[in-house]
C-alpha positions, -999 to 999 in steps of 0.1 A, spaced: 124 179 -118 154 202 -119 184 202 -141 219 191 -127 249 191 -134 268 166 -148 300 166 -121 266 154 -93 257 130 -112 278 105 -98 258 105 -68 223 97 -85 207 68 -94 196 61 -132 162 47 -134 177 15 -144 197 17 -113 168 23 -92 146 -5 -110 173 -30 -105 179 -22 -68 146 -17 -56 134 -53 -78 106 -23 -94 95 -21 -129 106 12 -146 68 17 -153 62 14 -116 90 41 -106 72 63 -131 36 61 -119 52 65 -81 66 95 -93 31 112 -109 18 102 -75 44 119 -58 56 95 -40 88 98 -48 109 123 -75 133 124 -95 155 155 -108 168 159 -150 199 157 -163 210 183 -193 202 155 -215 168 154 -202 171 121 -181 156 111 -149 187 111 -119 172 97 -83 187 103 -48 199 69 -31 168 84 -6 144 70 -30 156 32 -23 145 35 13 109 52 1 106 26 -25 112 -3 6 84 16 27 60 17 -2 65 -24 -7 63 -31 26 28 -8 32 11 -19 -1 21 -59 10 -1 -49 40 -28 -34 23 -24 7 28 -36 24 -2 -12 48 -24 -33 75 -9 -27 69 29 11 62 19 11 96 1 -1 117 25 23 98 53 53 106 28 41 139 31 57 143 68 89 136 55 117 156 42 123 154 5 156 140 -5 167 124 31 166 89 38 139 82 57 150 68 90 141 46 117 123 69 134 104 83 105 94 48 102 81 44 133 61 75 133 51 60 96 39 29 113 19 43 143 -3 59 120 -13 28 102 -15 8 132 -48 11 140 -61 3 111 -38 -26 103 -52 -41 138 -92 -36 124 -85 -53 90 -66 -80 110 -94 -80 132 -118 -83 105 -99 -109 85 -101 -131 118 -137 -127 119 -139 -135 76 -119 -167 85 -134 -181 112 -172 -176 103 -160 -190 65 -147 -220 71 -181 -231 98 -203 -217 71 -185 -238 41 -184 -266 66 -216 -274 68 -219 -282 34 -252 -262 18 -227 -232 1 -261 -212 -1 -261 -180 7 -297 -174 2 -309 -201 24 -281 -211 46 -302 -217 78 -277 -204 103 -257 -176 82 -292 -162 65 -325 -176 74 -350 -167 46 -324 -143 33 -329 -116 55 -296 -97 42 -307 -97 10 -337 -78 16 -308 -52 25 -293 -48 -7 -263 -62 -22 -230 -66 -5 -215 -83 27 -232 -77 56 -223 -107 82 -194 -93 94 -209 -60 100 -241 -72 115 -223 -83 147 -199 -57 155 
């Protein structure tokens, strides 16, 4: 975080600014910015100033957390980027193609969690230890403690 002088500021965003814009708590801009997952640079007076850049990070981070992508994988993707440019549409593409593939297993996963829950509830028992057709005699448990139908099949 740098100083700057005051005849640039015009061009930054306050933190308020940002919060407002991007619908993010102040709190929220703060812990992205110990995560460095976005920055910020000082004023004279000691106060945060960000790029309009930052809006466009802020909108990928929403968008990959919505999905499920951890801080981390979004902090080492950020890494490709140039600091202080907008991302662009091509950045985001390049962004997306690397969490493609593991967006398609969680989807793929999720299908399987959905389908197997609602013919296992709909038989009415709700008993994981003795369901007859999820877990005869409770074989999983003997494995320890944890989900293990949806791995057991793939």
């Amino acid at each position: 975080m740098d100083s700057i002088p005051a005849t640039a500021l015009g061009k930054l965003l306050t933190v308020g600014e940002v919060a407002e814009r991007s619908g993010l708590a102040v709190s929220a801009l703060h812990f992205y910015e110990t995560k460095g997952l976005i920055s910020s640079i000082r004023t004279r007076g000691n106060q945060r100033r960000y790029g309009r850049d930052v809006l466009r990070r802020l909108g990928i981070i929403k968008v990959a957390q919505r999905v499920g992508i951890p801080l981390s994988e979004i902090q080492a993707a950020f890494e490709s980027l140039p600091q202080g440019r907008t991302p662009t549409a091509g950045d985001w593409q390049t962004l997306s193609a690397l969490w493609k593939d593991d967006l398609d297993e969680r989807i793929r996963q999720l299908s399987l969690l959905r389908d197997r829950l609602t013919g296992c509830i709909g038989c009415g028992c709700l008993s994981v230890e003795s369901c007859p057709l999820r877990n005869p005699g409770d074989r999983l448990g003997k494995e320890g403690p944890g989900a293990r139908l949806l791995q057991a099949e793939n």
